[in-house]
N, C-alpha and C positions, 0 to 999 in steps of 0.2 A: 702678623697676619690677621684681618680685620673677615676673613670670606673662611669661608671651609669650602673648598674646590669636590665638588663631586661630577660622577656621569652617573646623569638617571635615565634609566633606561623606560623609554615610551612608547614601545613597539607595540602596535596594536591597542592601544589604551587613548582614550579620547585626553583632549588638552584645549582649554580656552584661548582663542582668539581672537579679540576684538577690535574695531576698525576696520576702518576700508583706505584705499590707496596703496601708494609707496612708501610709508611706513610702515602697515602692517603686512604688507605682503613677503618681505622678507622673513618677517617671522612664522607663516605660516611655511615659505619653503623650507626653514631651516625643523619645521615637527615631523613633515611631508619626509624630508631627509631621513628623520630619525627612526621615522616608521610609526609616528603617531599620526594620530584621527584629529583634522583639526574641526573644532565644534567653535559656531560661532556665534550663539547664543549663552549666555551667561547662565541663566536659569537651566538649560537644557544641559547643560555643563555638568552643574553642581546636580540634577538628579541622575546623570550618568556618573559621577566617582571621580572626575577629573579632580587631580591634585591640580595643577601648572595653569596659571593664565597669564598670558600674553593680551597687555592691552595700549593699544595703539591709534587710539581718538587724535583726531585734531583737537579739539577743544577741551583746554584743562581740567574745567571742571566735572566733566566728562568723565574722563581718566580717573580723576581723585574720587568719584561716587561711586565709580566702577571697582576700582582698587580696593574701596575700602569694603564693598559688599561682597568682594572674592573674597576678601582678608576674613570677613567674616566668619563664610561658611567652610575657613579652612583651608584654604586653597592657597600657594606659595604666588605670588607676584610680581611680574615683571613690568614696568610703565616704561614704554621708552622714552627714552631722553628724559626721562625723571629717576635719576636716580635713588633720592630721599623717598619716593615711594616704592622701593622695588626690595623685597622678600631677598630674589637673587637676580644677578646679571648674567649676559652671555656672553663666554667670550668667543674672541679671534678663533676660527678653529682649523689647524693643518690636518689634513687626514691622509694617513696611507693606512686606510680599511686594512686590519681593524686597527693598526695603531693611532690615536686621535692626541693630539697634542692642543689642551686647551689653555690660552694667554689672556688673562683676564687683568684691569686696573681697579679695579672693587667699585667702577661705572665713571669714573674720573677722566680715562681719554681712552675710546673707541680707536681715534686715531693712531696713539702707541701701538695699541695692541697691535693694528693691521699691520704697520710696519715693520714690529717685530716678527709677525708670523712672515710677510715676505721674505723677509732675512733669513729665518729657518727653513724656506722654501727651500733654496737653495743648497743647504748643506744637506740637507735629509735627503737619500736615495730614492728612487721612487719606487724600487722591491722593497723597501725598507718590512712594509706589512707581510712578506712573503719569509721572512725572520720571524717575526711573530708567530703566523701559522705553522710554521717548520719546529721552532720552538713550544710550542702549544700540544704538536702530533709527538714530538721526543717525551712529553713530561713523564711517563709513568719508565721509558728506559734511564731518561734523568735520576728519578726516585730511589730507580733499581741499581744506577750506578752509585751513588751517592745519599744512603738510607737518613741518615744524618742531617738534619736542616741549615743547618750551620755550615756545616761543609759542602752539602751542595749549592750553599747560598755564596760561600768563595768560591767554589768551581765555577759557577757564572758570572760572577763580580769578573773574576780574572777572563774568562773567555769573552766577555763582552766591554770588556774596559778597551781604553786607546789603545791601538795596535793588538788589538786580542785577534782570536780568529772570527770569532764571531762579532767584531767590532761594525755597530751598526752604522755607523757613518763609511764606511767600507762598503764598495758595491760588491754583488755576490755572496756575502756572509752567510743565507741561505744554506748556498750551496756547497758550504763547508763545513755545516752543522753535523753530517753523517760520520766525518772521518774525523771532525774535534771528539764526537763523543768517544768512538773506536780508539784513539790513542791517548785519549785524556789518562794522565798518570792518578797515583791515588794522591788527596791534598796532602803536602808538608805540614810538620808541627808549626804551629804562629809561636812565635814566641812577641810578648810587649813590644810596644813600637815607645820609645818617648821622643815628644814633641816639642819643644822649646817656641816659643810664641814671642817676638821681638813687637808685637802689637795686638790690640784689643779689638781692631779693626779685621769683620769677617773677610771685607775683601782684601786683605794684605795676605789671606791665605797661601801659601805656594801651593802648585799642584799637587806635590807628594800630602802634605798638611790636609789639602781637600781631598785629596783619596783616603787617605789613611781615617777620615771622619769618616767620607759616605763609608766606609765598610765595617767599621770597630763594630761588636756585639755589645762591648763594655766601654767606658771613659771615665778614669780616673784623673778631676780636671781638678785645679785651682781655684778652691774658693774666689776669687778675683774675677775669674773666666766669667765674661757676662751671659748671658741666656743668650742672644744676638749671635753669636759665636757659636755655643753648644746646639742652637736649628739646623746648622750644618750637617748634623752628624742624623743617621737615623731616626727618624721616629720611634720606635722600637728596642735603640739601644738603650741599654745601663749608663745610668748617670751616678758617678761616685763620688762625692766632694774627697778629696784629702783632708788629712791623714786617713788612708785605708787601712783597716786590720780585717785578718780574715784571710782564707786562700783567695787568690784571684778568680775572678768568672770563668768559665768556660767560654771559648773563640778567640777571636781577633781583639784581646784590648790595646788601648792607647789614652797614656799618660799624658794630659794637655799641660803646662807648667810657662809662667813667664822666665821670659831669662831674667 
């Protein structure tokens, strides 16, 4: 991973952007969107506090003086169609307010990305963000059903996985958020999961393999196992080379091993 993928929130807060036409006009809709202020002087930018400029000249040299005088006073930079001079990129964005789904190529094809977000058009519900909000108003009964972070974090792994009730690719899951919480049982003991790996290759993963990653709290994996592999698995989780001594972590572990 070459990007660190964030959402920064610009509501109300001014943001440089520069240029005129159909190049820059996209990106003043997409701050407008966001709920930023778009300022379109450089100088008058940098004495209002703007972090973000958006610069979109016709003429490169333009761009590059521009760029580098935001860069100066601190401010992150975006040059379109210049990648090599851009701080950050923008990606493809799907939105079901407030769920945002951002598809970024680290500035290498615009094109991809769009295509791929069409593609996600498609399967994602269009309550999809009414799951979210629903889930958002549950969190403190969530909390109170499940004190335990760990184990509330498998009670929604499982209720929101394939075929869960609250599986978001499922229309209506919303609507089924009130009576998963009501008969949701208490979580079972995990006991180890181990894994047998017939390749090194992340996408040879089976689906059970890739479940069993995104969810482990701990990974007790084979020195072998390449880092490539182990991104799979949370951020968050425990990474344990073998030979482990010691009592196991507390949660969901899972032993990675080749055959």
């Amino acid at each position: 991973m070459r990007s660190l993928p964030l959402f920064h929130r610009i509501a109300g807060r001014p943001v440089v952007v520069l240029g005129d036409g159909p190049i820059a006009e996209p990106k003043r809709r997409l701050v407008e969107r966001a709920g930023g202020e778009v300022v379109p002087d450089l100088a008058q930018g940098i004495a209002r506090g703007a972090r973000l400029a958006f610069i979109a000249h016709a003429d490169s040299a333009r761009c590059e003086a521009d760029a580098a005088a935001a860069r100066a006073a601190g401010l992150l930079v975006n040059v379109v169609d210049r990648p090599e001079l851009c701080d950050f990129t923008t990606p493809s964005i799907l939105e079901r307010d407030p769920v945002l789904l951002a598809i970024g190529t680290d500035g290498t094809s615009a094109g991809l990305a769009k295509q791929l977000r069409l593609r996600l058009e498609a399967l994602l519900p269009a309550n999809l963000g009414a799951l979210a909000a629903t889930l958002s108003r549950m969190r403190g009964a969530i909390r109170a059903r499940w004190p335990d972070a760990g184990e509330r974090r498998r009670a929604l792994d499982g209720a929101l996985g394939a075929g869960g009730p609250l599986d978001p690719l499922a229309e209506g899951a919303a609507d089924r958020a009130d009576a998963w919480l009501a008969q949701a049982l208490p979580p079972e003991l995990l006991t180890p999961q181990h894994v047998e790996l017939a390749s090194l290759d992340p996408d040879d993963l089976t689906l059970r393999q890739a479940r069993l990653l995104g969810s482990a709290d701990a990974i007790l994996h084979d020195p072998a196992i390449p880092a490539a592999l182990l991104d799979r698995a949370r951020a968050d989780a425990q990474r344990l080379p073998l030979p482990h001594s010691g009592p196991l972590p507390t949660g969901l572990v899972v032993t990675l091993v080749m055959r």
